[in-house]
Each structure stands twice: as structure tokens, then as C-alpha cells.
C-alpha positions as CSV (number, residue, x, y, z in Angstrom):
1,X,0.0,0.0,0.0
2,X,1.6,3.3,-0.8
3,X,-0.9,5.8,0.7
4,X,-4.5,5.2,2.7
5,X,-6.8,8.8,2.7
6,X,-10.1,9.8,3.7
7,X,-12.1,11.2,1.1
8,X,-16.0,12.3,-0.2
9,X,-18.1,10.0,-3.0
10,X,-20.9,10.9,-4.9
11,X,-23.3,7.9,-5.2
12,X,-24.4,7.6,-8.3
13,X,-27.2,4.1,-8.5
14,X,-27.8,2.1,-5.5
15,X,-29.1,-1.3,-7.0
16,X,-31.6,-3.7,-4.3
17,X,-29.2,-6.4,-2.7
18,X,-26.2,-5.2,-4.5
19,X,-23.6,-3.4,-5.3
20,X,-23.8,1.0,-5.1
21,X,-21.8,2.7,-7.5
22,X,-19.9,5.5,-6.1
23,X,-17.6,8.5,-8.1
24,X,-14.6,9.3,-6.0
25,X,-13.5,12.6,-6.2
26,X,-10.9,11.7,-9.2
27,X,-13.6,10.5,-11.4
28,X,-12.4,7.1,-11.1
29,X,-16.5,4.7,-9.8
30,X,-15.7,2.2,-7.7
31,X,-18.7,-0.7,-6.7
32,X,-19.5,-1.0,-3.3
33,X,-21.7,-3.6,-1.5
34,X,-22.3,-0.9,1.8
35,X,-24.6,-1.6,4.8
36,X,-25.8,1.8,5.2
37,X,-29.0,3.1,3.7
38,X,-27.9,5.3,0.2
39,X,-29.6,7.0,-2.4
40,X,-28.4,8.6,-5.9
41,X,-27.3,11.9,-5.1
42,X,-25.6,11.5,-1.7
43,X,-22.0,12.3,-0.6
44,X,-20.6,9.0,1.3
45,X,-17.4,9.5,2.9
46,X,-15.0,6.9,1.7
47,X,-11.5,5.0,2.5
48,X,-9.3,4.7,-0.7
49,X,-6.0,2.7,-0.2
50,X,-4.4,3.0,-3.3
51,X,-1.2,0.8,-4.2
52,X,1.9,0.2,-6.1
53,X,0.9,-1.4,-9.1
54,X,-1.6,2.0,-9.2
55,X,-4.8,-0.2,-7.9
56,X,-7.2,1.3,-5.5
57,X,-9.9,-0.3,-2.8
58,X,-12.1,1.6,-1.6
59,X,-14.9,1.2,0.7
60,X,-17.6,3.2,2.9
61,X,-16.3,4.7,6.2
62,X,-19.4,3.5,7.7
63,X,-18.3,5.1,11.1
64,X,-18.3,8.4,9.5
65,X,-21.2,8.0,7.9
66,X,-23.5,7.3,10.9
67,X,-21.5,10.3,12.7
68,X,-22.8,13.0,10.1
């Protein structure tokens, strides 16, 4: 892992059951599968590790979320 930063998402489709797209501030959509309660339109706070081979996870700070 070269770096691990906190950052905002725009949701942009929330399917039933499955996975929520999500625009991270770079443009770059990442899927999620999130156990929070989205819709289109909201800004999720996110984790994005990004590493070496220039691959990224990313995923829901779901602490943050219920904090807002």
C-alpha cells in the first residue's frame, strides 16, 4: 500500500441487494456492496488505499457516515 486517505463519494445508482456505484473525487466509480442506507445523489465519505501497481480499494467509512 503506498498511501491510505479519507475522502468524499458521490453515489451515483444504488441497486436492491447489491452493489452501489460511487464517483470518487478523481472520477475514477468504484462498486461498493455498503450496509448503510444510500440513495443517488448522496455524498458518502469513503476510505481509498491505493497501491503500487496503481490499484485502489475503496470502501464506505461507515463510522463516519452514521456520525454525520
Amino acid at each position: 500500500m503506498v498511501s491510505r486517505a479519507a475522502q468524499m463519494g458521490q453515489v451515483v445508482s444504488v441497486a436492491d441487494g447489491g452493489a452501489t456505484v460511487i464517483t470518487l473525487a478523481d472520477g475514477k466509480q468504484v462498486r461498493v456492496v455498503a450496509r448503510v442506507a444510500m440513495k443517488a445523489g448522496d455524498s458518502v465519505p469513503m476510505i481509498v488505499e491505493t497501491y503500487q501497481d496503481g490499484s485502489i480499494i475503496a470502501f464506505v467509512d461507515e463510522q463516519a457516515w452514521r456520525m454525520r
